[in-house]
Biopython code that builds the backbone (N, CA, C, O; Angstrom):
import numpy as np
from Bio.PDB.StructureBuilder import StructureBuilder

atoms = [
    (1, "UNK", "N", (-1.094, 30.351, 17.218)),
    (1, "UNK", "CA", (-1.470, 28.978, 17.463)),
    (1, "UNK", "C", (-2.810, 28.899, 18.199)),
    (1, "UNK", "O", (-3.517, 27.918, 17.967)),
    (2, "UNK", "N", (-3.261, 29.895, 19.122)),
    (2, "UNK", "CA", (-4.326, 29.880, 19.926)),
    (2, "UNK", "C", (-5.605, 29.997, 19.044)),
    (2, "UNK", "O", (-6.682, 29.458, 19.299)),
    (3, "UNK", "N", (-5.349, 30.712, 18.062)),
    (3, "UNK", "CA", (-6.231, 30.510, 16.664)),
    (3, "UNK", "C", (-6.975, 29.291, 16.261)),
    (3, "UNK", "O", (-8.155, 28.943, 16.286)),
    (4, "UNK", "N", (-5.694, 28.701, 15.826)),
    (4, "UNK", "CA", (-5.816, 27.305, 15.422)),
    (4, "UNK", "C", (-6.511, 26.400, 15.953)),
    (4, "UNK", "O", (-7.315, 25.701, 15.336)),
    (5, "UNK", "N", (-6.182, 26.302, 17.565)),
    (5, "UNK", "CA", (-6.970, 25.552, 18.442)),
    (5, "UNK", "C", (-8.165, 25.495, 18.789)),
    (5, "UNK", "O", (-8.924, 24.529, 18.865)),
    (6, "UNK", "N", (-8.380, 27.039, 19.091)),
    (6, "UNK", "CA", (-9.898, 27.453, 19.144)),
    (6, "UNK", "C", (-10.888, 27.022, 17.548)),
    (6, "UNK", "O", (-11.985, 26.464, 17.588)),
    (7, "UNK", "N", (-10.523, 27.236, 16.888)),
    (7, "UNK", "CA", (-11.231, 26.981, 15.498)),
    (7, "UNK", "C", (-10.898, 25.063, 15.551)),
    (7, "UNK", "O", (-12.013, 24.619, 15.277)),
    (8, "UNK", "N", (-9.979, 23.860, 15.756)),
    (8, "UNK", "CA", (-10.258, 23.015, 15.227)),
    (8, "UNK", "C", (-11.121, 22.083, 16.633)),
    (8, "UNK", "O", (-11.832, 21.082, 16.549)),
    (9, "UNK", "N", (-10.674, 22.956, 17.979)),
    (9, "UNK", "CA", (-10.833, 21.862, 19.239)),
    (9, "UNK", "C", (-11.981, 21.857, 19.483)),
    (9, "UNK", "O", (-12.268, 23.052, 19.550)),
    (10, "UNK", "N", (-12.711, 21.383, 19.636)),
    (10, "UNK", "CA", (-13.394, 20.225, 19.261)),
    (10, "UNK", "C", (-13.179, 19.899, 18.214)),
    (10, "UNK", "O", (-13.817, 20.610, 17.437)),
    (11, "UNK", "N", (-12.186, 18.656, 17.363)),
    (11, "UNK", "CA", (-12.229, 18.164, 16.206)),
    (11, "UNK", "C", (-13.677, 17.569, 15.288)),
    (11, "UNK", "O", (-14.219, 16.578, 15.778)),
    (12, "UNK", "N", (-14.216, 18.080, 14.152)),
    (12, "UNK", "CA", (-14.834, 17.405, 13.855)),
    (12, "UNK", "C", (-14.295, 15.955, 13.519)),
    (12, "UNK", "O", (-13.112, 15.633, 13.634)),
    (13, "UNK", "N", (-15.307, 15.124, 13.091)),
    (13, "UNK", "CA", (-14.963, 13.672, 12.950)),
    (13, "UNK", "C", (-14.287, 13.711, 11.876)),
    (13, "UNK", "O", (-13.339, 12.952, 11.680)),
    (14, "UNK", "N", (-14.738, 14.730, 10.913)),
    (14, "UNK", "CA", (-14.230, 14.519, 9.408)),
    (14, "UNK", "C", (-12.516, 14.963, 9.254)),
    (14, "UNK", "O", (-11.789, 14.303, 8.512)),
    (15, "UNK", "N", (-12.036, 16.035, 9.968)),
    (15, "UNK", "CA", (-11.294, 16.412, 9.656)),
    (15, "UNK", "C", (-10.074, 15.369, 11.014)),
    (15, "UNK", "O", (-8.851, 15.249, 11.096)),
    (16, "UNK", "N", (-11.140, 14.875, 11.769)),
    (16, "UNK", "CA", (-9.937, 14.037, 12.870)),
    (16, "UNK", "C", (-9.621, 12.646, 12.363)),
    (16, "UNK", "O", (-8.738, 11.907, 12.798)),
    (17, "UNK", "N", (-10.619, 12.352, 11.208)),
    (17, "UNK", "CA", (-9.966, 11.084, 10.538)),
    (17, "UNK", "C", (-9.525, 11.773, 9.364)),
    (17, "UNK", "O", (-10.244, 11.066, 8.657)),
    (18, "UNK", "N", (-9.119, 12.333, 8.750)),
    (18, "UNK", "CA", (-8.499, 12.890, 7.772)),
    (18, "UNK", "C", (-6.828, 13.635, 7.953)),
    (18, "UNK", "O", (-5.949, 13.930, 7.144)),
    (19, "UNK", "N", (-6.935, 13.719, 9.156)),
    (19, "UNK", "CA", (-5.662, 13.447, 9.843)),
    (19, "UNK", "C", (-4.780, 12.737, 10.481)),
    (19, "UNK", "O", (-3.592, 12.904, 10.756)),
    (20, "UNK", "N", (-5.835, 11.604, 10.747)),
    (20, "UNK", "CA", (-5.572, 10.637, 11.352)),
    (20, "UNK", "C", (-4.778, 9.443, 10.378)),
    (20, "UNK", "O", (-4.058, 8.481, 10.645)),
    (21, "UNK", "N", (-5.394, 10.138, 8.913)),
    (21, "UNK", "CA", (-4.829, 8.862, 7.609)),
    (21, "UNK", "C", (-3.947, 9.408, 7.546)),
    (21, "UNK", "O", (-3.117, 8.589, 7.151)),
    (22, "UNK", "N", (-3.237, 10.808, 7.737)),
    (22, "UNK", "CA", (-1.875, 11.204, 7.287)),
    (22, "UNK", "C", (-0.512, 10.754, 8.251)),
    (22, "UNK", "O", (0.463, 11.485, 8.423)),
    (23, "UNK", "N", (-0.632, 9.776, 8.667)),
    (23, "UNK", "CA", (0.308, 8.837, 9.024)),
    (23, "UNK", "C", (1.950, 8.914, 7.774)),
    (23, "UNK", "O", (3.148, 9.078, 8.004)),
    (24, "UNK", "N", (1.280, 8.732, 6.701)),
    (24, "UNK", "CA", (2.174, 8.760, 5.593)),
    (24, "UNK", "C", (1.649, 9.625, 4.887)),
    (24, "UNK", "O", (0.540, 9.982, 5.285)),
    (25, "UNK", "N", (2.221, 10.356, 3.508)),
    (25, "UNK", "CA", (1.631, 11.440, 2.560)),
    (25, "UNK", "C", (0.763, 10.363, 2.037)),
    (25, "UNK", "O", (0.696, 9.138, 2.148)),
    (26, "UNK", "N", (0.041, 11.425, 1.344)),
    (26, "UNK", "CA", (-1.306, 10.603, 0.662)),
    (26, "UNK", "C", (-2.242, 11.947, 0.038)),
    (26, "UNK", "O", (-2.379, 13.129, 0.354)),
    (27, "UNK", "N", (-2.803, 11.014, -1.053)),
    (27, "UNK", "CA", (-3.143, 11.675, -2.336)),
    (27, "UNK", "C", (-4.284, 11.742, -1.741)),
    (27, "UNK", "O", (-4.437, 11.072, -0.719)),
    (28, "UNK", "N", (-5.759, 12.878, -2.424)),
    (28, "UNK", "CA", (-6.782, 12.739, -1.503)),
    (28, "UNK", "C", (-7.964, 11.618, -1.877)),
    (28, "UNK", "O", (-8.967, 11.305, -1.235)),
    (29, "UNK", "N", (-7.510, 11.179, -3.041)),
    (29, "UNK", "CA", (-8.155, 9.251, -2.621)),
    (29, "UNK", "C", (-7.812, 8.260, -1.995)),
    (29, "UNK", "O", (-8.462, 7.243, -1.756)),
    (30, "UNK", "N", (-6.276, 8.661, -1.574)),
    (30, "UNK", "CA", (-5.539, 7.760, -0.681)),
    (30, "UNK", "C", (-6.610, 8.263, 0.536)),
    (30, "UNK", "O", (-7.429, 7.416, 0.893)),
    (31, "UNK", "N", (-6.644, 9.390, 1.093)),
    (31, "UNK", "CA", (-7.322, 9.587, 2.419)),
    (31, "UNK", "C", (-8.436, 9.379, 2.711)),
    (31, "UNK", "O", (-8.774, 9.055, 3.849)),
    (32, "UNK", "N", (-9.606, 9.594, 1.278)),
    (32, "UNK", "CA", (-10.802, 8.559, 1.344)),
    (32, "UNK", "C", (-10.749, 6.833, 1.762)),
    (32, "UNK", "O", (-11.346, 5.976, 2.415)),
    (33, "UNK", "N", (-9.876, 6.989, 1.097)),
    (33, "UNK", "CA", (-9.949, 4.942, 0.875)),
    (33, "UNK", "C", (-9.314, 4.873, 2.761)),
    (33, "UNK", "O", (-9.913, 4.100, 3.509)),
    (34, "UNK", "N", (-8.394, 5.532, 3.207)),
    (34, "UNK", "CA", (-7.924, 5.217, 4.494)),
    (34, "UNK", "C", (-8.838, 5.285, 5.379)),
    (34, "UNK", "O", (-9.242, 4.384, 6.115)),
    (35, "UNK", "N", (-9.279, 6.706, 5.291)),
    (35, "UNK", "CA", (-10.578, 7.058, 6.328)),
    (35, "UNK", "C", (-11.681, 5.599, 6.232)),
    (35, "UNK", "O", (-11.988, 5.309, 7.388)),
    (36, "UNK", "N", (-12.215, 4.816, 5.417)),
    (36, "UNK", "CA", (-12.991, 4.001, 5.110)),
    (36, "UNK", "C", (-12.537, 3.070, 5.514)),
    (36, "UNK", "O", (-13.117, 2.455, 6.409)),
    (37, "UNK", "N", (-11.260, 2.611, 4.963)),
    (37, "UNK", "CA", (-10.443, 1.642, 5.807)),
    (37, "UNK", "C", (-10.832, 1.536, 7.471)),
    (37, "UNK", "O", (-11.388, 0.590, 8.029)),
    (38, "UNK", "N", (-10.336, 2.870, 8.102)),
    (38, "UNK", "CA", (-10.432, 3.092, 9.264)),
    (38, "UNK", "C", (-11.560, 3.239, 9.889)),
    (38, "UNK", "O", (-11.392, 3.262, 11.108)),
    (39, "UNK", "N", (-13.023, 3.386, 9.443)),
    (39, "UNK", "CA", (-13.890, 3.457, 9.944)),
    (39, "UNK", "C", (-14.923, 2.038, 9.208)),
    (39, "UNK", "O", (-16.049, 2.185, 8.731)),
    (40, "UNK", "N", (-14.549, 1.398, 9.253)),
    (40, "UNK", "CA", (-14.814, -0.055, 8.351)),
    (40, "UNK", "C", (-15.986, 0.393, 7.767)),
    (40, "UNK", "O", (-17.070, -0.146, 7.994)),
    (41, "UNK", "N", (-15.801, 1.636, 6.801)),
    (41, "UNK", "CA", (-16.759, 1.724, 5.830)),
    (41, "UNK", "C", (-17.881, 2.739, 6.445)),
    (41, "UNK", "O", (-18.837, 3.012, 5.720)),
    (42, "UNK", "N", (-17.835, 3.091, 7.249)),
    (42, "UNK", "CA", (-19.226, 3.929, 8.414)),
    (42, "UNK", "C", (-19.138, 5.072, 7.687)),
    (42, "UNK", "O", (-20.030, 5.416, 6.912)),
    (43, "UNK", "N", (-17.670, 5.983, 7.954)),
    (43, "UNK", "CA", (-17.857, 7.658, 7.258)),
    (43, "UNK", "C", (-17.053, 7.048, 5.885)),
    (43, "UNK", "O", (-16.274, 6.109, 5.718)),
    (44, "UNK", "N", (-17.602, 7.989, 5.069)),
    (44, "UNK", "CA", (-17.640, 8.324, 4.029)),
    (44, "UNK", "C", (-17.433, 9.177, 3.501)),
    (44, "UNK", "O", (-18.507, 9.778, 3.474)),
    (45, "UNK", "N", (-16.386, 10.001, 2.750)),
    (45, "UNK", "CA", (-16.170, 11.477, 2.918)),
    (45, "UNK", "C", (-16.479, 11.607, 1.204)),
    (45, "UNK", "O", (-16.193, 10.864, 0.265)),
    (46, "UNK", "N", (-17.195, 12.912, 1.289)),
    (46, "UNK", "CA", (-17.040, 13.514, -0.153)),
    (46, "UNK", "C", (-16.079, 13.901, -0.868)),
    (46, "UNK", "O", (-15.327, 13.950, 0.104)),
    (47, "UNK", "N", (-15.346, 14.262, -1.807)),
    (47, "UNK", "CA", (-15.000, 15.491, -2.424)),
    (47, "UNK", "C", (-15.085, 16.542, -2.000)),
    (47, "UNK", "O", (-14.045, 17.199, -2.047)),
    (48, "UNK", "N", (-15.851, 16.958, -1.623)),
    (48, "UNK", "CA", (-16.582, 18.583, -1.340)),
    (48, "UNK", "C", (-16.075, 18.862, 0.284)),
    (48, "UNK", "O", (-15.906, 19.941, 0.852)),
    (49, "UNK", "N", (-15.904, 17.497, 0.791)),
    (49, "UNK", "CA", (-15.581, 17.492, 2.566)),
    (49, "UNK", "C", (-14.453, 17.755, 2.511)),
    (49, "UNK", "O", (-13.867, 18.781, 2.857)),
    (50, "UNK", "N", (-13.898, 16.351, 1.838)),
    (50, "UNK", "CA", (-12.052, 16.098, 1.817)),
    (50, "UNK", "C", (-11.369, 17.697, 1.472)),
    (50, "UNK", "O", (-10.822, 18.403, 2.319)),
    (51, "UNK", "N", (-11.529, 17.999, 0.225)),
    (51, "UNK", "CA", (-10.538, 19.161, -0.215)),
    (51, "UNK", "C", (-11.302, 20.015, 0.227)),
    (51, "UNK", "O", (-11.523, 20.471, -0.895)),
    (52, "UNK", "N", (-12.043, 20.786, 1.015)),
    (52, "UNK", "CA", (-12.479, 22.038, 1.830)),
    (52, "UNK", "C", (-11.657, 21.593, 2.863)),
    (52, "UNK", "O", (-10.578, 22.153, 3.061)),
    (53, "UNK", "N", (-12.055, 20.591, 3.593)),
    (53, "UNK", "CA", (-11.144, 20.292, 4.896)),
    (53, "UNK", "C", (-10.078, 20.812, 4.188)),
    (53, "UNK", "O", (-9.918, 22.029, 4.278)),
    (54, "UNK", "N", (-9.196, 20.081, 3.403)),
    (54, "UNK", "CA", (-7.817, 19.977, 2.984)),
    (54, "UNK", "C", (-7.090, 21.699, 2.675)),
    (54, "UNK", "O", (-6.063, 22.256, 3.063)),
    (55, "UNK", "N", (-8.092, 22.054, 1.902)),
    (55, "UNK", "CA", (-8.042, 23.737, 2.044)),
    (55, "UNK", "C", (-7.562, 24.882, 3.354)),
    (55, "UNK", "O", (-6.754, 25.804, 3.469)),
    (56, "UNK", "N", (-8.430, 24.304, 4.086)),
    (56, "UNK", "CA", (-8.568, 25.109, 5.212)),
    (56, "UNK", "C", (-7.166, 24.775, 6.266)),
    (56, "UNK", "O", (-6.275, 25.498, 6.714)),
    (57, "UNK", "N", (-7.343, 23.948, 6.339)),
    (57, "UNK", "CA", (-5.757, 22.766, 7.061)),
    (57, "UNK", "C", (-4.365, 23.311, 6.412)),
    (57, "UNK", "O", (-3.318, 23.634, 6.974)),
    (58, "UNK", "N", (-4.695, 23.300, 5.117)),
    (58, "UNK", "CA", (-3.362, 23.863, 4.398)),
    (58, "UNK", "C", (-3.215, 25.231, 4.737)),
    (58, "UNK", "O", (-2.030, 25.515, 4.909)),
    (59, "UNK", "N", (-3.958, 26.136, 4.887)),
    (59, "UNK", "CA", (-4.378, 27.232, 5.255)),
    (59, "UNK", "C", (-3.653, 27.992, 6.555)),
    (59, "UNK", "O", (-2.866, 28.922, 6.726)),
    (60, "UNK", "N", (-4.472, 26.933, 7.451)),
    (60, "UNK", "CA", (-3.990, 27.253, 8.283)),
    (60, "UNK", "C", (-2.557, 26.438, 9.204)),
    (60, "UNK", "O", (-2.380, 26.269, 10.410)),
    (61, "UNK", "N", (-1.794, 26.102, 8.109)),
    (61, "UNK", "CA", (-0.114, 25.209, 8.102)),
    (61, "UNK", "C", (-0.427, 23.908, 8.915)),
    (61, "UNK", "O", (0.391, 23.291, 9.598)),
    (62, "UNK", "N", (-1.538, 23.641, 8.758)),
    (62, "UNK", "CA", (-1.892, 21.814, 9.793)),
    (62, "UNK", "C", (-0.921, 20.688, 8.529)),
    (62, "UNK", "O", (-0.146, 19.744, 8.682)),
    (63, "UNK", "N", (-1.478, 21.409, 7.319)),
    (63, "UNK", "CA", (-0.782, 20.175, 6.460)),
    (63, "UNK", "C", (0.334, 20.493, 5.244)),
    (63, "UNK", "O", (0.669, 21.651, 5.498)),
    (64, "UNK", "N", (0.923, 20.157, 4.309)),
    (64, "UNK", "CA", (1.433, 20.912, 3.508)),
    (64, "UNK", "C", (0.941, 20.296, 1.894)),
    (64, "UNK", "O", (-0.206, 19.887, 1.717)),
    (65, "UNK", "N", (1.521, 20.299, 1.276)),
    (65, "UNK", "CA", (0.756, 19.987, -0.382)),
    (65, "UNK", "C", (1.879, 20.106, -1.132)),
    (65, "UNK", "O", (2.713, 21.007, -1.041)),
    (66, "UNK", "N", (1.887, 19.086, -1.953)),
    (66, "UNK", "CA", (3.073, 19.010, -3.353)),
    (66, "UNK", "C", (3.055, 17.849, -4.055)),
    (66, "UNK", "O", (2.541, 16.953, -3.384)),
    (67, "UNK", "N", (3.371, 17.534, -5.027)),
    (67, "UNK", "CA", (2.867, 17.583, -6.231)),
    (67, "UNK", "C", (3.796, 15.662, -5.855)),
    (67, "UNK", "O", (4.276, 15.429, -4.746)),
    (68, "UNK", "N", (3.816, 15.160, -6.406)),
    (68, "UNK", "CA", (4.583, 13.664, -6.944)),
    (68, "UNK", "C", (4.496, 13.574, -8.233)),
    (68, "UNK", "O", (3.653, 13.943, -9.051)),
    (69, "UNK", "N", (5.815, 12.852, -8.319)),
    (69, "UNK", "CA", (6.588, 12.443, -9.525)),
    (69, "UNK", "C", (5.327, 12.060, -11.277)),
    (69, "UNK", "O", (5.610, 11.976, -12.472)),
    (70, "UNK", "N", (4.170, 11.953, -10.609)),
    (70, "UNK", "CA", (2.759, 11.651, -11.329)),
    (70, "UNK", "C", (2.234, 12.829, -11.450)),
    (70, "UNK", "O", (1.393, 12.951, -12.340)),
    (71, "UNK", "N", (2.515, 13.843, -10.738)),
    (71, "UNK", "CA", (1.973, 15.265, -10.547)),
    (71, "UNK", "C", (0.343, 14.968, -9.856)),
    (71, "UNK", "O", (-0.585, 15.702, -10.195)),
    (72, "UNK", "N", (0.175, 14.078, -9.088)),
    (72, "UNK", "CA", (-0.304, 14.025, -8.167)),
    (72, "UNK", "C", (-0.473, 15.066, -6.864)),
    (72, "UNK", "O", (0.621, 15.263, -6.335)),
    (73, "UNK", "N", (-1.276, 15.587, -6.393)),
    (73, "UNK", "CA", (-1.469, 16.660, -5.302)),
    (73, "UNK", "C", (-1.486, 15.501, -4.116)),
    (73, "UNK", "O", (-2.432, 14.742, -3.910)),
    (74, "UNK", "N", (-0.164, 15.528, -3.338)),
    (74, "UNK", "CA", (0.292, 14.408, -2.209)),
    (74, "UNK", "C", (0.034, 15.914, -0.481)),
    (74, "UNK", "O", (0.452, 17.012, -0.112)),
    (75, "UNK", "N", (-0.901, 14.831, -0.079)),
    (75, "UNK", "CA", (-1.022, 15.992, 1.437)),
    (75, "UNK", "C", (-0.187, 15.739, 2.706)),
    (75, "UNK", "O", (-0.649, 15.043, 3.611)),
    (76, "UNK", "N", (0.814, 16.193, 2.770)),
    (76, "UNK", "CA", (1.330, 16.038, 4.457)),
    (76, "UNK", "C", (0.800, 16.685, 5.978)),
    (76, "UNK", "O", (0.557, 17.876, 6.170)),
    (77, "UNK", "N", (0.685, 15.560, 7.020)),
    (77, "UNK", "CA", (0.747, 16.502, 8.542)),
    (77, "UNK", "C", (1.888, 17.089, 8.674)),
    (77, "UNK", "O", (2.958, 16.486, 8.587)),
    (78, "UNK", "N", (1.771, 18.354, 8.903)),
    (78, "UNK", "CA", (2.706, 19.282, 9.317)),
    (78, "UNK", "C", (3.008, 19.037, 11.338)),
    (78, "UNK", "O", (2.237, 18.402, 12.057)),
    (79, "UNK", "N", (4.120, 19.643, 11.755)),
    (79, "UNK", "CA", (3.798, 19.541, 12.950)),
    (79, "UNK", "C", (2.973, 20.544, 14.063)),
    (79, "UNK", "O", (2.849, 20.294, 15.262)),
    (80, "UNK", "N", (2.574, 21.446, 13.527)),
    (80, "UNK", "CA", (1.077, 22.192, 13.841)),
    (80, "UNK", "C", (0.138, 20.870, 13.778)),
    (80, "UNK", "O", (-0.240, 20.280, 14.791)),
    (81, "UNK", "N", (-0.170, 20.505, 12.526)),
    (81, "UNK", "CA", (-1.051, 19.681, 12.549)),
    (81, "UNK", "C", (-1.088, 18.393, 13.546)),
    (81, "UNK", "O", (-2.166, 17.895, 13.869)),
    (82, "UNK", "N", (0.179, 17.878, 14.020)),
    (82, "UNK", "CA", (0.372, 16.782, 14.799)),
    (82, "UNK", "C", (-0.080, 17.294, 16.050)),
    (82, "UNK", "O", (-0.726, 16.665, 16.888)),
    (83, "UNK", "N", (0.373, 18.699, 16.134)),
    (83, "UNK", "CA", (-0.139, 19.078, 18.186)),
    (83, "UNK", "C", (-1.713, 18.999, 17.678)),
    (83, "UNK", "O", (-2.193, 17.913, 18.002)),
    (84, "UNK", "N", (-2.462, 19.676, 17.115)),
    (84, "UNK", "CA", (-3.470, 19.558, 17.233)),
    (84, "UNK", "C", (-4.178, 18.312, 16.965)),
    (84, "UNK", "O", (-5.407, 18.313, 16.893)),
    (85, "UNK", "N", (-3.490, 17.247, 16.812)),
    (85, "UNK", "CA", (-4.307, 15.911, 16.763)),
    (85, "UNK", "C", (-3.622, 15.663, 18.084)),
    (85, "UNK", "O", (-4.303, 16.295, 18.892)),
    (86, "UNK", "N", (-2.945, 15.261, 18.526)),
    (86, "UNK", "CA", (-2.116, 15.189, 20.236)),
    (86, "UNK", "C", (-3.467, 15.950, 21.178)),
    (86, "UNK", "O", (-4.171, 15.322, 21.968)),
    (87, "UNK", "N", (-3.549, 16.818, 20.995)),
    (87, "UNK", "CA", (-4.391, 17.566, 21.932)),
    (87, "UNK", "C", (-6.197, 17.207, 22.003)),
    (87, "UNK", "O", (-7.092, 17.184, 22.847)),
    (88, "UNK", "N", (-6.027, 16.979, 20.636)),
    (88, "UNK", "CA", (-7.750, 16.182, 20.156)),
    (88, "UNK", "C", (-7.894, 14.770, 20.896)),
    (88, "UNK", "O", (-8.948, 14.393, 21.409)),
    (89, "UNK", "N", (-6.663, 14.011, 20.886)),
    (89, "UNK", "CA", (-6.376, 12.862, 21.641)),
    (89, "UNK", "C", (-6.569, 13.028, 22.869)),
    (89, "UNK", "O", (-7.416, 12.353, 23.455)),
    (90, "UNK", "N", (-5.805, 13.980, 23.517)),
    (90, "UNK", "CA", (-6.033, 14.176, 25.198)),
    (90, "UNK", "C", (-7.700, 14.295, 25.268)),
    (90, "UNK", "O", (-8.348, 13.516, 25.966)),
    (91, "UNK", "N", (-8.423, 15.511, 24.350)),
    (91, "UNK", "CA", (-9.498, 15.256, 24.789)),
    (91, "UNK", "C", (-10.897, 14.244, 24.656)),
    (91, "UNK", "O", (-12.026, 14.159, 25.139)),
    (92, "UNK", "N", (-9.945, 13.484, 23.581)),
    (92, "UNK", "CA", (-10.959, 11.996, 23.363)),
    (92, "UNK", "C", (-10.706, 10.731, 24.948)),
    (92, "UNK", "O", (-11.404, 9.883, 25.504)),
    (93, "UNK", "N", (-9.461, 11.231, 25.105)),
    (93, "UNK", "CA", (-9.112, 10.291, 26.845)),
    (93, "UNK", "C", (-9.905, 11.159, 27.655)),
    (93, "UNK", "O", (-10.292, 10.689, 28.725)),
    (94, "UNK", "N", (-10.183, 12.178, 27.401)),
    (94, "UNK", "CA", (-11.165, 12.637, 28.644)),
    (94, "UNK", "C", (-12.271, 12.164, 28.871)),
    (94, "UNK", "O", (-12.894, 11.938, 29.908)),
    (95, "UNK", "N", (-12.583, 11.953, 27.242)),
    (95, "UNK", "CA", (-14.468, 11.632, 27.607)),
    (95, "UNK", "C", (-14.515, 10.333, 27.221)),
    (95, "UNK", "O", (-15.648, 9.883, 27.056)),
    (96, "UNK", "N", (-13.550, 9.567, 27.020)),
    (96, "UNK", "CA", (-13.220, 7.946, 27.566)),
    (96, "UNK", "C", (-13.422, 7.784, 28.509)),
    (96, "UNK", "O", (-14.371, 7.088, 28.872)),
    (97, "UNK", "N", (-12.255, 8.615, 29.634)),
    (97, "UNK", "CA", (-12.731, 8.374, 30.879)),
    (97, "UNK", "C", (-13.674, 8.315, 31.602)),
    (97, "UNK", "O", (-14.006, 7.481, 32.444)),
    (98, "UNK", "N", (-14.282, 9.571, 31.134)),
    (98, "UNK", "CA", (-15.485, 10.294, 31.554)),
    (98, "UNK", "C", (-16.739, 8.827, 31.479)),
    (98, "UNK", "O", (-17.512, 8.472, 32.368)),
    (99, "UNK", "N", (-16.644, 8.533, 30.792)),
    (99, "UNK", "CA", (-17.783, 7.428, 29.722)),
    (99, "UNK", "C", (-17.602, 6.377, 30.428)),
    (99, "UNK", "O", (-18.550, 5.951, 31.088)),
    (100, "UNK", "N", (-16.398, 5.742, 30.454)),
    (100, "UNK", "CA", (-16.414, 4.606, 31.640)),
    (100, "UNK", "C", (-16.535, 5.072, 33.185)),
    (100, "UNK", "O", (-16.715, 4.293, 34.122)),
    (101, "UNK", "N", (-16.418, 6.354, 33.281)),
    (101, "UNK", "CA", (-16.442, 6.196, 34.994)),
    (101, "UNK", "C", (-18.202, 6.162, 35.307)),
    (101, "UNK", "O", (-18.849, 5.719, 36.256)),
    (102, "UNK", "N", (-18.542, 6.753, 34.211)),
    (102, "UNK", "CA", (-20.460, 6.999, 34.539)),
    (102, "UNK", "C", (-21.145, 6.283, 34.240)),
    (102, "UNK", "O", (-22.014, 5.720, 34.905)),
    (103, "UNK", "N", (-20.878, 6.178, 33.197)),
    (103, "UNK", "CA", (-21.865, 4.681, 32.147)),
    (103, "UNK", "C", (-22.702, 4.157, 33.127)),
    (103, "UNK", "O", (-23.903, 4.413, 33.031)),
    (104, "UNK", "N", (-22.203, 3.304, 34.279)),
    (104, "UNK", "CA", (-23.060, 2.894, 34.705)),
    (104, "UNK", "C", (-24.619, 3.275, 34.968)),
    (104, "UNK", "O", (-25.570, 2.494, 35.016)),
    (105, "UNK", "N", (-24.623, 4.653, 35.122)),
    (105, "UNK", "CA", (-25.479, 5.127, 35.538)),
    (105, "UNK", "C", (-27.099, 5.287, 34.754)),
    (105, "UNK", "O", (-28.237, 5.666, 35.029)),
    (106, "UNK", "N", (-26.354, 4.751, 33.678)),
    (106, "UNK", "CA", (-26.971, 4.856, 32.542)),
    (106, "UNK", "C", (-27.595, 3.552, 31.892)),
    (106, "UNK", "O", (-28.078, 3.575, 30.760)),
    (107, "UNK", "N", (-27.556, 2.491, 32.625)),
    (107, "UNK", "CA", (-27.673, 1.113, 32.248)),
    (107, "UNK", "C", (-28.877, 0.768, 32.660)),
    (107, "UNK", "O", (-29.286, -0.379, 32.481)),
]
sb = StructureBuilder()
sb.init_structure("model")
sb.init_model(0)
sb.init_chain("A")
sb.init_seg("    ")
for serial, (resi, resn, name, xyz) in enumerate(atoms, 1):
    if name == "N":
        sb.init_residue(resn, " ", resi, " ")
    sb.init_atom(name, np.array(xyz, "f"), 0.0, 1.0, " ", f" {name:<3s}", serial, name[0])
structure = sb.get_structure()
């Protein structure tokens, strides 16, 4: 697991909203269209982003992969994958905090 962490912590953006859409399974245009959803259109993910991310994640058991009744390739968060968004969270409250306690300083 210490693997895992070291390689995703610091989350990139791409792969922390791409986890962030797996709320429910989802196909990997479902996770484009969510991510977009969720970022009112700002990121934009490729092909080339989505399923490399999706690769590597599966890879390393963050997500799992199987097929629907359409034979659709449907992606799940695994619960590897959930600690490491939990933990990406703690450190986005850090530099929340961090950001409001200083900001000022910066005005």
């Amino acid at each position: 697991m210490d693997k895992r962490i070291k390689r995703y912590l610091p989350m990139t953006e791409s792969a922390f909203y791409i986890l962030l859409a797996l709320t429910e399974p989802r196909h990997g245009y479902g996770i484009i269209k969510q991510v977009g959803e969720m970022t009112e259109g700002r990121l934009k993910l490729g092909s080339g982003t989505i399923y490399g991310t999706l690769t590597k994640m599966q890879e390393d058991e963050m997500i799992t992969v199987y097929a629907d009744e359409k034979r659709k390739t449907i992606y799940e968060i695994t619960d590897v994958g959930k600690l490491i968004l939990r933990l990406e969270f703690e450190r986005l409250d850090e530099l929340h905090r961090n950001k409001e306690r200083y900001k000022g300083g910066f005005e």
